[in-house]
C-alpha positions in Angstrom: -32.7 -19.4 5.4 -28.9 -20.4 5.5 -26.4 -17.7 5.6 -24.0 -17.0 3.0 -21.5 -19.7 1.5 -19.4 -16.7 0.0 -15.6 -16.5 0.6 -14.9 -13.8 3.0 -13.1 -10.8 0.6 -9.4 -10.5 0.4 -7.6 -7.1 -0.8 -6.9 -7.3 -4.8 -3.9 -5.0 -4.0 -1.1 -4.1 -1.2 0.5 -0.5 -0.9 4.0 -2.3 1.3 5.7 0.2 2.0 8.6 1.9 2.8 7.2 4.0 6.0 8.0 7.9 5.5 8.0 7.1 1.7 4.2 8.9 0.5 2.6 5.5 1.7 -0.1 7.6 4.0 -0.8 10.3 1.4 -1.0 7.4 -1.4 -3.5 5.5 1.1 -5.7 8.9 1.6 -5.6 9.6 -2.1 -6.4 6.0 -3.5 -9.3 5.6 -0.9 -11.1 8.6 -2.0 -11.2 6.9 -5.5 -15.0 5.3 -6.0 -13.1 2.2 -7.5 -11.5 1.4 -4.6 -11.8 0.1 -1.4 -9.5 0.6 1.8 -10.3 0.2 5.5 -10.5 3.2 8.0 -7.4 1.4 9.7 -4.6 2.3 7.7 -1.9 0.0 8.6 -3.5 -4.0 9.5 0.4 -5.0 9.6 -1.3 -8.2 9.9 1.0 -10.3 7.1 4.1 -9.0 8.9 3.6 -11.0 11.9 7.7 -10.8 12.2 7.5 -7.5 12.6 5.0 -6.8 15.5 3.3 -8.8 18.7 0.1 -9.9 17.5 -2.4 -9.1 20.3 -6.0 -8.7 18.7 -7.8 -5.3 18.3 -8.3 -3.8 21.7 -8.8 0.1 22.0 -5.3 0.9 22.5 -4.2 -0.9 19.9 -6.7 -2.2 17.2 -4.7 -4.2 14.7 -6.3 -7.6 14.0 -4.7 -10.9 15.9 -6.3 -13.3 13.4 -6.7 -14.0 9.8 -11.1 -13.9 11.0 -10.6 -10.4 12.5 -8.4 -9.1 9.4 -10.8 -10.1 6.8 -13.5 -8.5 8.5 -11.5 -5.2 7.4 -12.7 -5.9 4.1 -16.3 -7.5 4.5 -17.7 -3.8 3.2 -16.1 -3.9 0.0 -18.8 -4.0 -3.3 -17.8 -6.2 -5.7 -17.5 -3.6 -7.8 -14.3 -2.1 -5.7 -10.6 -3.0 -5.7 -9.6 -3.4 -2.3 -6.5 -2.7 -0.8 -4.5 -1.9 2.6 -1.6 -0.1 3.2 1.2 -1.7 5.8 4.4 -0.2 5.3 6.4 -2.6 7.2 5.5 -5.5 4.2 8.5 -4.3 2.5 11.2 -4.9 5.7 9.2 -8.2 6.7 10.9 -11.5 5.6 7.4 -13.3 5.7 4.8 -10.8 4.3 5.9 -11.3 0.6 5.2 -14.9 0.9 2.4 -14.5 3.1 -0.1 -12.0 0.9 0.9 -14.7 -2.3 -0.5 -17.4 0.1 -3.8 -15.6 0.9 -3.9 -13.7 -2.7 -2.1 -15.0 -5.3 -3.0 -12.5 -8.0 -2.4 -9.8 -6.2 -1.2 -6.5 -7.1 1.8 -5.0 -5.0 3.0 -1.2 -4.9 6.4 -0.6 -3.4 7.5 2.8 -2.5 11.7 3.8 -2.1 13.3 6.5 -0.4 16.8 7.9 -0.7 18.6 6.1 2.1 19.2 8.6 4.3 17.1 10.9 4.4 14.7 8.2 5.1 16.4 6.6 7.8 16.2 10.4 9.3 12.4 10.3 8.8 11.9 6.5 9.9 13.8 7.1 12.8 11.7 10.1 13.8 8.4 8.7 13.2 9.5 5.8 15.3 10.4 8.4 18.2 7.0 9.8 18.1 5.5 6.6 17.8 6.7 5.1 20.8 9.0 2.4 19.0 11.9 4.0 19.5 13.2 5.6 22.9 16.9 7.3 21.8 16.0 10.7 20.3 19.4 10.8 18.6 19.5 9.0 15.4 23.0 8.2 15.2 22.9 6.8 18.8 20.2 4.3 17.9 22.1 3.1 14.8 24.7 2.6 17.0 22.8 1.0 19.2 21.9 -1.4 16.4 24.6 -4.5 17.7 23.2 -4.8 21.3 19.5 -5.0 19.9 20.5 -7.7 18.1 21.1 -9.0 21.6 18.0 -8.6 23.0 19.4 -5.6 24.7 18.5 -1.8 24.9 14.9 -2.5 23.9 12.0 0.4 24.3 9.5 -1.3 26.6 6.6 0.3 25.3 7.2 -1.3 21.7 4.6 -3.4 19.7 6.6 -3.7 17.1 9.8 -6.7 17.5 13.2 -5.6 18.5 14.1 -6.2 14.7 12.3 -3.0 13.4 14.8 -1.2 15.2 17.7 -2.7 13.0 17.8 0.6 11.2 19.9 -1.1 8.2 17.5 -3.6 7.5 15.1 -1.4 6.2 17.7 -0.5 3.4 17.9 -4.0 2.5 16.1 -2.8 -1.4 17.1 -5.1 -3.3 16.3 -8.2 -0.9 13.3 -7.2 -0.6 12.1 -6.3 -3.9 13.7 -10.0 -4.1 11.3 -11.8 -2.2 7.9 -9.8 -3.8 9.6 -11.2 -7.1 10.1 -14.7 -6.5 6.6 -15.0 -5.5 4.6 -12.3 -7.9 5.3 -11.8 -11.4 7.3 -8.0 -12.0 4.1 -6.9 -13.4 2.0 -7.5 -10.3 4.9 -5.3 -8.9 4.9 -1.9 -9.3 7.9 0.0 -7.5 7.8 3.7 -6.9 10.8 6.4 -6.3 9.4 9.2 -3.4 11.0 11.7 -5.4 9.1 10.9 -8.5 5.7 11.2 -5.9 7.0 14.5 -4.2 7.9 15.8 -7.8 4.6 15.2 -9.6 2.0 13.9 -7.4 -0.4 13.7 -10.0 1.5 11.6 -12.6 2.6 8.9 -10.1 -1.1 8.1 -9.0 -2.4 8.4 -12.2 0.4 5.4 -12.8 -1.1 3.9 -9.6 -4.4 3.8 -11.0 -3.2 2.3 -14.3 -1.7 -0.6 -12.5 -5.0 -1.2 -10.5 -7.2 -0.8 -13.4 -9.4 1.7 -12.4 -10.6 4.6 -14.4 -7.9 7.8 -14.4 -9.8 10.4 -12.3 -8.1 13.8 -10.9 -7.4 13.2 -7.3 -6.5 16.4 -4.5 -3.0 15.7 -3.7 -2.5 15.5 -0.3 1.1 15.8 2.1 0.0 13.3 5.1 1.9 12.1 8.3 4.9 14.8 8.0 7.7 14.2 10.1 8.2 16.6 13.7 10.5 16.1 15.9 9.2 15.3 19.7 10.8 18.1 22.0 10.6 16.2 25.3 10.2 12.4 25.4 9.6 12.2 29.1 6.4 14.5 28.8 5.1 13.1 25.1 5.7 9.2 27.3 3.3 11.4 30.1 0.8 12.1 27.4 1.1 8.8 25.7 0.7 6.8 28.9 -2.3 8.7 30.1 -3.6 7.9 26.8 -3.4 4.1 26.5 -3.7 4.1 30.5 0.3 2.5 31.8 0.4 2.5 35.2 -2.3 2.7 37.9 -2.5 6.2 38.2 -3.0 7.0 34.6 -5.2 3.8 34.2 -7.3 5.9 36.8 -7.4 9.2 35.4 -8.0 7.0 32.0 -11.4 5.6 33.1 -12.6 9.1 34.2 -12.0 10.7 31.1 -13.6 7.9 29.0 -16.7 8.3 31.3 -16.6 11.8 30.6 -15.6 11.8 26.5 -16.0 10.0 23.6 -12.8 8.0 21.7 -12.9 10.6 18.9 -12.8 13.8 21.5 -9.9 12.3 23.7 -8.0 11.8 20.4 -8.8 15.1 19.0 -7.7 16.4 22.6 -4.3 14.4 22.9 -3.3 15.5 19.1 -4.1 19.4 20.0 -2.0 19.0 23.2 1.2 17.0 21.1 1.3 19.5 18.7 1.2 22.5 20.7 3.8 21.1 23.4 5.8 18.0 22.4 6.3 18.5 18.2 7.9 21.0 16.7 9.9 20.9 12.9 12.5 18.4 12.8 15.9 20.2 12.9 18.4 19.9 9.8 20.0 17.1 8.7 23.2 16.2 10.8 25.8 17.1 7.8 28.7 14.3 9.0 25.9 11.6 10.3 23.9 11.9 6.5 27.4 11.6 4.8 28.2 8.3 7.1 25.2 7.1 6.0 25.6 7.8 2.0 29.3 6.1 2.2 27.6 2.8 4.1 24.7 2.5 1.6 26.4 3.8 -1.7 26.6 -0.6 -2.5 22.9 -0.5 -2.0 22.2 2.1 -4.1 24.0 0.8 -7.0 22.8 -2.7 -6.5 19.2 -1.2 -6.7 19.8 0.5 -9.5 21.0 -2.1 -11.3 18.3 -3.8 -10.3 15.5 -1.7 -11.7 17.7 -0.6 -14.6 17.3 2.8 -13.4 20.2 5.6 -12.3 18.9 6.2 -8.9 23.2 6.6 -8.2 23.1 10.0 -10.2 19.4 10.9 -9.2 20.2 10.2 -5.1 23.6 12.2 -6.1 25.5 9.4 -4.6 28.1 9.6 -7.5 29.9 12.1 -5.9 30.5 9.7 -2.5 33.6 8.5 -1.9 
């Protein structure tokens, strides 16, 4: 008997991005849909290979390092299904537009935008508490921005490439809806607002599900992945490093407690003891630093709006920047 001649499956649809734009709760709420397919690893990244080292899935970090291992992702998926994945950083990546119309030509894409600042306050501290970023002070790693270009002031313990860090590039809209366009026709792109999604869950999934052609079923809504604010780096980079075993001590102590536990219990452990002692609520906006930000990106704004032919200038109240 000779095995299967089959192509391997590739996803029918990509949820891009923006990080901190609903992309985890839209990836929870799509995959509970019995039309659709998506992975247990939420973010492959694997199309954004500008974007982060490619190293191969090991059990401290188990993104796929080749096209064999990212496929695999989707070798459960019935016929039946749409599948799909959900890698945020698509949208920032120069190559992943390009990339998914190489491996997928008819693909369906779902874009997701933020207000600019607010979401460079919620990128920035989700890249805090993911390691990526090691200046807890927002306005000090956007001014930092210049000497990363440089190759200098760059977190060690980043998988991700020094140009994640360009906070401005991720507000590049326009360029980036750009590059899905020249390569997907606008109706294999569907581009979201997050305040449409925070507004009424419901009736932007139910849109979702229009665009992937599946059947209109109620959904729970969910609020995934909110943003905290990490109180102490220095002991969240303790936990961290005893987690993914840096450093021979913590390799050590690493090895005894994945004698003594299973993957699942350590995670469930290290999550209990973050919450209760690094995170807390992310403290309010810095008034002058949000009004910085409006005044740099009120061009983008408009430029986007024109764009989509849609008054995101009113909606994001930047017609009352200077």
């Amino acid at each position: 008997m000779t095995g299967s001649t089959d192509p391997p499956r590739t996803p029918d649809f990509f949820v891009v991005g923006h990080p901190k734009s609903g992309t985890t709760a839209l990836y929870e709420m799509l995959r509970r849909h019995p039309q659709i397919f998506m992975p247990e690893l939420k973010e492959p990244r694997f199309l954004a290979s500008d974007m982060y080292f490619r190293t191969g899935g090991t059990d401290t970090s188990p993104l796929p390092g080749t096209l064999e291992e990212y496929l695999a992702l989707f070798a459960e998926a019935p016929p039946e299904q749409r599948a799909g994945e959900a890698s945020p950083l698509y949208l920032a990546s120069e190559l992943a537009a390009a990339d998914i119309a190489q491996l997928r030509p008819d693909a369906r894409i779902v874009a997701v935008l933020r207000e600019p600042a607010s979401f460079l306050r919620s990128l920035h501290l989700q890249f805090v508490q993911s390691h990526i970023e090691d200046t807890n002070d927002l306005a000090k790693a956007i001014a930092l921005e210049q000497a990363r270009r440089e190759g200098r002031e760059i977190p060690r313990s980043s998988q991700l490439r020094p140009q994640v860090l360009q906070y401005a590039r991720h507000v590049r809209y326009v360029e980036q809806l750009r590059r899905y366009h020249a390569v997907f026709p606008r109706e294999r792109v569907l581009v979201l607002i997050y305040d449409d999604f925070r507004a009424d869950n419901d009736a932007t999934v139910k849109k979702v599900l229009s665009f992937l052609e599946v059947d209109d079923i109620a959904i729970e809504a969910l609020d995934a992945n909110p943003s905290v604010r990490v109180r102490s780096q220095r002991l969240d980079g303790l936990l961290h490093a005893v987690s993914v075993g840096h450093g021979p001590r913590s390799r050590a102590t690493k090895t005894v407690v994945k004698a003594l536990a299973p993957r699942s219990v350590r995670r469930r452990a290290l999550g209990a003891a973050q919450r209760r002692v690094v995170y807390a609520r992310p403290r309010e906006p810095d008034a002058a630093l949000t009004a910085r930000l409006r005044r740099r990106f009120k061009g983008e704004v408009q430029a986007l709006s024109e764009y989509l032919g849609r008054d995101l200038v009113a909606q994001w109240g930047y017609d009352a920047v200077d």
